[in-house]
N, C-alpha and C positions, 0 to 999 in steps of 0.2 A: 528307846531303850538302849541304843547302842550308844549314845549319850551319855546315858544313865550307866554303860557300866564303862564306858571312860573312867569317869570317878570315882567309883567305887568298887571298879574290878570286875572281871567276868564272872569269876568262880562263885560269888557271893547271889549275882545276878541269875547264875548258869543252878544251882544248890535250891535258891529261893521258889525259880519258880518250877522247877520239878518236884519240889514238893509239893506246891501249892497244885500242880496237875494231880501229883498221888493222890492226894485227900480229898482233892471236889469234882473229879473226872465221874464216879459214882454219885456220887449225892445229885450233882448238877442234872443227869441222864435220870436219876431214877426221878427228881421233883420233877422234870419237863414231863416223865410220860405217865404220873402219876394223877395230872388234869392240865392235858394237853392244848396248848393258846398260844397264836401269832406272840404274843407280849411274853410268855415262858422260853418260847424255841427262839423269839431275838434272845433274850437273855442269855440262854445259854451258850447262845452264838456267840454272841461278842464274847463273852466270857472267855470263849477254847481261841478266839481269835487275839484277846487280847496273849492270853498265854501262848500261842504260838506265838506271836509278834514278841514279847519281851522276849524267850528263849531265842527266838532266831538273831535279833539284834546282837547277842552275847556271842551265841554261839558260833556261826561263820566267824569272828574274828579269834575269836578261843582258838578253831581247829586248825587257821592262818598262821595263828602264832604260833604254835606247837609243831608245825611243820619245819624241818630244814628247808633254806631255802632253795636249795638244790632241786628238791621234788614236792615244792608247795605244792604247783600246778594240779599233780598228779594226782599227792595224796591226797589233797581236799576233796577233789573229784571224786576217788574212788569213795572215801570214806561217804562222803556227803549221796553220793549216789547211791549205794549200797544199802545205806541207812530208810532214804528214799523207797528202793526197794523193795527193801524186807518189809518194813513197815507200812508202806502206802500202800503198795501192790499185795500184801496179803490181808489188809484189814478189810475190805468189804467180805472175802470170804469167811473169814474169823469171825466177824461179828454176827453174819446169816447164822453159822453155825452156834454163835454161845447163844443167841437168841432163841434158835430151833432146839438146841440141850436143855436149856436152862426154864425156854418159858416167860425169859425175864424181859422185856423190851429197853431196860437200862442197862443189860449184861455189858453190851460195848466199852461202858466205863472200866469195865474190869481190864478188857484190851488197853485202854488206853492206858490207865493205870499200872500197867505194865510195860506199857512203851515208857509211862515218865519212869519207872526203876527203872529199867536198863539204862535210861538216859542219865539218871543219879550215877549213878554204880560207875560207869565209863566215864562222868566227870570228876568223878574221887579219883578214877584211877591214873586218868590222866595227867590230872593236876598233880598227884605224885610221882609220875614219871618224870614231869616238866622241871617240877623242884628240885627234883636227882640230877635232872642233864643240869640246873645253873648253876647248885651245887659244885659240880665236878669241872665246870668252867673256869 
């Protein structure tokens, strides 16, 4: 994937598959526990795996590039960690929780679901930042 957005660009690659996470993080979650099998839970495995793997291939060189060189080092790191963070570190307990609200044993998608928007949203906005600084170059 990081091939794949050599060519064709990050934003397009970074756009694509955050949506593709919006729209099938739920469906994917609710069909696996809707009649649960070895051959369902691979599926939807690779599935989140492929979609991490394409997003990440994009992503680390997006966040690279959008960095001054000055404090790539730093920024990446903090961003990338942080992101880490919020996200990784709070979803097992988010997810116990929508599952204990909710009832729903596919509720997680809605989590995830909500990591891929924030992840849209912050690469709309970035990419317009990015356009602004080469703009004014």
């Amino acid at each position: 994937m990081g091939a794949l957005s050599d060519k064709t660009g990050r934003r397009p690659l970074l756009f694509a598959v955050t949506f593709l996470a919006l729209l099938t993080a739920y469906p994917a979650l609710s069909w696996l526990v809707s009649t649960p099998s070895f051959s369902r839970l691979l599926a939807v495995e690779l599935w989140f795996s492929f979609l991490f793997g394409s997003y990440n291939g994009a992503m680390v060189v997006f966040l690279t590039e959008i960095m001054p060189p000055e404090i790539r080092t730093a920024g990446f790191s903090l961003a990338f960690s942080s992101a880490t963070a919020i996200f990784g570190g709070f979803t097992p307990a988010i997810c116990t929780y929508l599952i204990h609200a909710t009832g729903n044993p596919a509720s997680p998608g809605f989590w995830l679901s909500f990591a891929a928007a924030c992840s849209l949203i912050a690469a709309i906005v970035l990419s317009r930042s990015r356009a602004l600084l080469q703009s004014r170059v």
